[in-house]
C-alpha positions in Angstrom: 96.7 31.5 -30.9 95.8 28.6 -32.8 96.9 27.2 -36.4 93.6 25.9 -37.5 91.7 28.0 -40.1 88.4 29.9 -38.7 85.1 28.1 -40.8 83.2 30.6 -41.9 79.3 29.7 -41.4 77.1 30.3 -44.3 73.7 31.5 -43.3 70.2 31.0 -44.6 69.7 33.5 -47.4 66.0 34.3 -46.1 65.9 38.0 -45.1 66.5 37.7 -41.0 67.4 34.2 -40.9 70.5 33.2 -39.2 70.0 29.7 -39.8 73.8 28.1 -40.3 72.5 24.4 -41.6 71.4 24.8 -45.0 70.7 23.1 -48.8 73.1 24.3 -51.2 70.4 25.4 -53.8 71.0 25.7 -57.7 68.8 27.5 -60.2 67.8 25.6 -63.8 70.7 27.3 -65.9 73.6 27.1 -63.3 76.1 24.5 -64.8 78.6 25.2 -62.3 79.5 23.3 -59.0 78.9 26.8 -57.2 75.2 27.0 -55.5 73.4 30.0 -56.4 71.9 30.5 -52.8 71.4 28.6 -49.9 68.3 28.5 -47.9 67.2 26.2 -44.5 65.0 23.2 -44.6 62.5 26.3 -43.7 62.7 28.7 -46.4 63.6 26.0 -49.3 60.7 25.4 -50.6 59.2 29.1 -50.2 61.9 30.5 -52.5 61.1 27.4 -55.1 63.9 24.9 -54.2 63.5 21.4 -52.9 65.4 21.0 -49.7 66.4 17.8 -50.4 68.5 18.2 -53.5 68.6 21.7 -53.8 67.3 22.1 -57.1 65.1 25.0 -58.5 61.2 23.4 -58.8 59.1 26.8 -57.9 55.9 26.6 -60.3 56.7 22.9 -61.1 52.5 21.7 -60.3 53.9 18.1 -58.4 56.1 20.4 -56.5 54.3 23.3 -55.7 51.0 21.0 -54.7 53.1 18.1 -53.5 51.0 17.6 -50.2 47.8 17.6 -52.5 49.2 15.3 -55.0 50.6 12.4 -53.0 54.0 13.8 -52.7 56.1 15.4 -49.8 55.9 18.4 -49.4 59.2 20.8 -49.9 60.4 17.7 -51.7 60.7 17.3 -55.5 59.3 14.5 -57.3 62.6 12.6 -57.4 63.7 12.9 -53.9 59.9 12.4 -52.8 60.1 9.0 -55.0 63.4 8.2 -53.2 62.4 9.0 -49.8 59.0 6.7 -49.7 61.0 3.5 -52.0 63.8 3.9 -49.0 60.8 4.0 -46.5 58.9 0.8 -48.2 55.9 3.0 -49.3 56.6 2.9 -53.3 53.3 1.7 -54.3 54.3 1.3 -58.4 53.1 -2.1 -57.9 49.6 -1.0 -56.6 48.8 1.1 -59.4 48.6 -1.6 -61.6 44.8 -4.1 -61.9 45.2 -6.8 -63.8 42.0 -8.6 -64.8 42.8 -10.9 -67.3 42.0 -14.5 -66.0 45.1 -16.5 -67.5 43.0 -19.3 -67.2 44.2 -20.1 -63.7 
């Protein structure tokens, strides 16, 4: 018999999901270090939580219509935002027209 503790697998909190890799997810209020749920990158965003961070943005309009919007879908804004500056796609820059002359 061996000495080394069994890990006990925690598993998607979707009804009949017995997915073991999950996003520790956290509602608004929690101010704990304690996840209220966990959920796979499948059910994350169908119970309201980006599966990035894990935070609660169900009814949030960027996150909820994220694929319409620009945005990544299952993704908050912030981890969105991360994802495309790590991936050279932030377009900040873009969004600005400057057409003053400066006399050049």
């Amino acid at each position: 018999m061996s000495n080394v503790p069994e890990t006990v697998s925690i598993k998607c909190h979707h009804p009949g999901c017995e997915e073991t890799d999950v996003t520790e997810c956290f509602l608004p209020d929690n101010e704990t270090n304690i996840p209220d749920e966990y959920y796979c990158s499948k059910h994350t965003q169908s119970h309201g939580y980006c599966y990035g961070c894990g935070q609660f943005w169900g009814g949030v309009e960027s996150f909820d219509f994220a694929s319409c919007l620009g945005g990544i879908e299952g993704l908050c804004e912030n981890c969105s935002d991360a994802l495309k500056s790590e991936f050279g796609e932030d377009d900040y820059e873009d969004d600005y027209e400057d057409d003053y002359d400066y006399g050049l």
